[in-house]
C-alpha positions as CSV (number, residue, x, y, z in Angstrom):
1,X,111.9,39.7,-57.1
2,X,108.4,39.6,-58.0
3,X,105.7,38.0,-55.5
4,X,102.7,36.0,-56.7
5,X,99.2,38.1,-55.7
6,X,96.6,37.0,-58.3
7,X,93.4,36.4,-56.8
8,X,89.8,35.0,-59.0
9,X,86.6,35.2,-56.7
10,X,83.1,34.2,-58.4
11,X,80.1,35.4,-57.0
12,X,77.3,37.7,-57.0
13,X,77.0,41.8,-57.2
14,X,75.6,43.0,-54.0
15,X,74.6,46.4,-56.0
16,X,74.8,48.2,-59.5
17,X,78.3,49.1,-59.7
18,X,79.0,53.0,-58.9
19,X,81.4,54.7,-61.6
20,X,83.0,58.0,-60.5
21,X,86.4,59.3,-61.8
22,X,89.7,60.6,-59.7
23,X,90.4,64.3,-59.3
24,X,92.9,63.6,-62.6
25,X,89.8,62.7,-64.8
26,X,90.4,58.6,-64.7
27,X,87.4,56.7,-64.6
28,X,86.8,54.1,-61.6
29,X,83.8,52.0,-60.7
30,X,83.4,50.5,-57.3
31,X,81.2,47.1,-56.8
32,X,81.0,44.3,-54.1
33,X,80.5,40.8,-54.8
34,X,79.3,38.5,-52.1
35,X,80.5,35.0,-52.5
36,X,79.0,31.8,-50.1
37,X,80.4,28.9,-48.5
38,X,78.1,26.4,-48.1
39,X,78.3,23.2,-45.4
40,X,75.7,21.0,-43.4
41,X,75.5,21.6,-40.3
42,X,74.7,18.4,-37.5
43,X,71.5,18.5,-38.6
44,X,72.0,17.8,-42.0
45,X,70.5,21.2,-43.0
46,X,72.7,23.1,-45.7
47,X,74.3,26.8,-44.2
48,X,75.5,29.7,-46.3
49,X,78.2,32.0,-44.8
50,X,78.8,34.7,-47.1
51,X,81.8,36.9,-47.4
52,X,82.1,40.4,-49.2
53,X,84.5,41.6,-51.2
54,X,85.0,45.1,-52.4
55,X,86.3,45.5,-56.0
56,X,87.7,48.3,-57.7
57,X,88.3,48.7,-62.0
58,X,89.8,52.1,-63.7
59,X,90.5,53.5,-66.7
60,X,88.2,53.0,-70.0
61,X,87.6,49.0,-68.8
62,X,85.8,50.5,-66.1
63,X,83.7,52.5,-68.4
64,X,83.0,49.7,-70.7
65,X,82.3,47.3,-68.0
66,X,80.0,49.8,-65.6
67,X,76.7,49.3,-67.4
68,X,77.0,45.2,-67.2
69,X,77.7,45.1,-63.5
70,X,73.8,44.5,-61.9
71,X,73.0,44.0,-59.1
72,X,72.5,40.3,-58.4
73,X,74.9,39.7,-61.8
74,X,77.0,36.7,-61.5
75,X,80.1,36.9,-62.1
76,X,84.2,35.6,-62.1
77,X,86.4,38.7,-61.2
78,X,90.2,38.2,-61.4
79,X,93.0,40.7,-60.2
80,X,95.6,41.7,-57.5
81,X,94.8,42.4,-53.8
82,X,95.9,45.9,-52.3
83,X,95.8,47.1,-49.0
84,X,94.8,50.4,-48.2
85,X,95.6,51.9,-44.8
86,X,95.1,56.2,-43.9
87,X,94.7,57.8,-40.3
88,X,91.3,59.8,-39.9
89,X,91.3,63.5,-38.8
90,X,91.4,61.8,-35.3
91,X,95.0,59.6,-36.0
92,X,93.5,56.6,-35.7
93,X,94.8,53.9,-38.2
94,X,92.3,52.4,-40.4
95,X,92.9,49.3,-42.8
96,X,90.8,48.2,-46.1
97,X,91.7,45.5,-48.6
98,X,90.3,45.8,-52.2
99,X,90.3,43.7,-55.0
100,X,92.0,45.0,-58.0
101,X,90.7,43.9,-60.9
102,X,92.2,42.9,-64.2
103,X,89.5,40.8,-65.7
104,X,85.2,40.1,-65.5
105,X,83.9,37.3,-66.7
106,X,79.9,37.1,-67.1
107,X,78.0,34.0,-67.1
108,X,76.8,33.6,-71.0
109,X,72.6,33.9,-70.1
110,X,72.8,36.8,-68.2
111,X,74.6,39.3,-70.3
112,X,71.7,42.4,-70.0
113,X,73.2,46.3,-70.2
114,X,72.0,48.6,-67.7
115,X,69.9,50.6,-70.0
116,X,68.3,47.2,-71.2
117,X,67.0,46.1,-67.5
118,X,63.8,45.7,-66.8
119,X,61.4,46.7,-63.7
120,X,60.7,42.8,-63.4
121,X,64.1,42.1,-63.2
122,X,66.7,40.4,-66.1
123,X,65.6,38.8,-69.1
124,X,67.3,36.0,-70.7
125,X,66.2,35.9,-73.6
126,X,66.7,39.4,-74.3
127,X,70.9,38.7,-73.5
128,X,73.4,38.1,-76.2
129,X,76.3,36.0,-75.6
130,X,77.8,37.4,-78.4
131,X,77.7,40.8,-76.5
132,X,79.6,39.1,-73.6
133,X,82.1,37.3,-75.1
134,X,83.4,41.2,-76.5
135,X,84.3,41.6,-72.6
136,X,84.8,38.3,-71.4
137,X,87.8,37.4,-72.2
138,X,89.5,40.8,-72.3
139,X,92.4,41.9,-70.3
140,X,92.2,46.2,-70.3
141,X,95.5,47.8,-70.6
142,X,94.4,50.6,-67.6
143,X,95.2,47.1,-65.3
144,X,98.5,48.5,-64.3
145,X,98.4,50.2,-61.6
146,X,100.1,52.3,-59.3
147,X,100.5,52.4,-56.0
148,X,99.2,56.0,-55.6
149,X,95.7,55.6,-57.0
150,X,94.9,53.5,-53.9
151,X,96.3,55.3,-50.9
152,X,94.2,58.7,-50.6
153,X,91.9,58.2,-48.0
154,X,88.9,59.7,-49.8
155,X,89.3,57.2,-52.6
156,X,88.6,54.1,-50.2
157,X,85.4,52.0,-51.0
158,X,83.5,53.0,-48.0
């Protein structure tokens, strides 16, 4: 019996995404997004506590999706949790969860390719919903995956 692990977090890249590839030659990008709760406090003054999450794509979505993933980017991630755990050289146990992710969604004025940013920063009306809605909605077949790809310690996301 199957158990339910389907997680969608919205928020906002902390960094360009990094794409780098396994010894086996399958593509992987790594990214963070950093997602707020907000609340008043007694004083009626509005408090952000932001929490981190470290995401993880492979296979030619990762490709594809490498060059739209800016830093400060909005954006809706869905996918599966994995833990990873290892021991360092010293034996010490060491614990990492990663968001696996099976699907991006952009918001539709932002859409702005890497090679199309601009020392100023992003430029709305140089983005193309029409580019993002080729991604958007997608679902890569690489979004199966195993087991193995995530328990090498060198391959954890920090």
């Amino acid at each position: 019996m199957s158990s339910i692990n389907h997680w969608i977090v919205e928020g906002n890249l902390t960094k360009a995404a990094e794409l780098s590839s396994w010894g086996n030659g399958t593509p992987y990008c790594r990214f963070t997004i950093a997602n707020n709760e907000s609340y008043k406090d007694d004083a009626g003054n509005w408090v952000d506590i932001p929490s981190f999450f470290d995401c993880i794509i492979k296979g030619n979505y990762a490709t594809s999706m490498h060059k739209h993933l800016l830093k400060g980017r909005w954006v809706l991630v869905e996918g599966r949790l994995k833990q990873n755990r290892w021991k360092d050289e010293n034996g010490v146990n060491h614990y990492a969860v990663v968001l696996k992710v099976e699907n991006i969604r952009f918001s539709p004025g932002s859409f702005q390719a890497k090679d199309q940013q601009q020392d100023a920063g992003y430029s709305s009306a140089a983005a193309s919903y029409s580019d993002a809605s080729t991604y958007e909605n997608s679902t890569p077949a690489e979004a199966n995956y195993s087991s193995q790809d995530f328990n090498i310690p060198d391959e954890i996301p920090f």
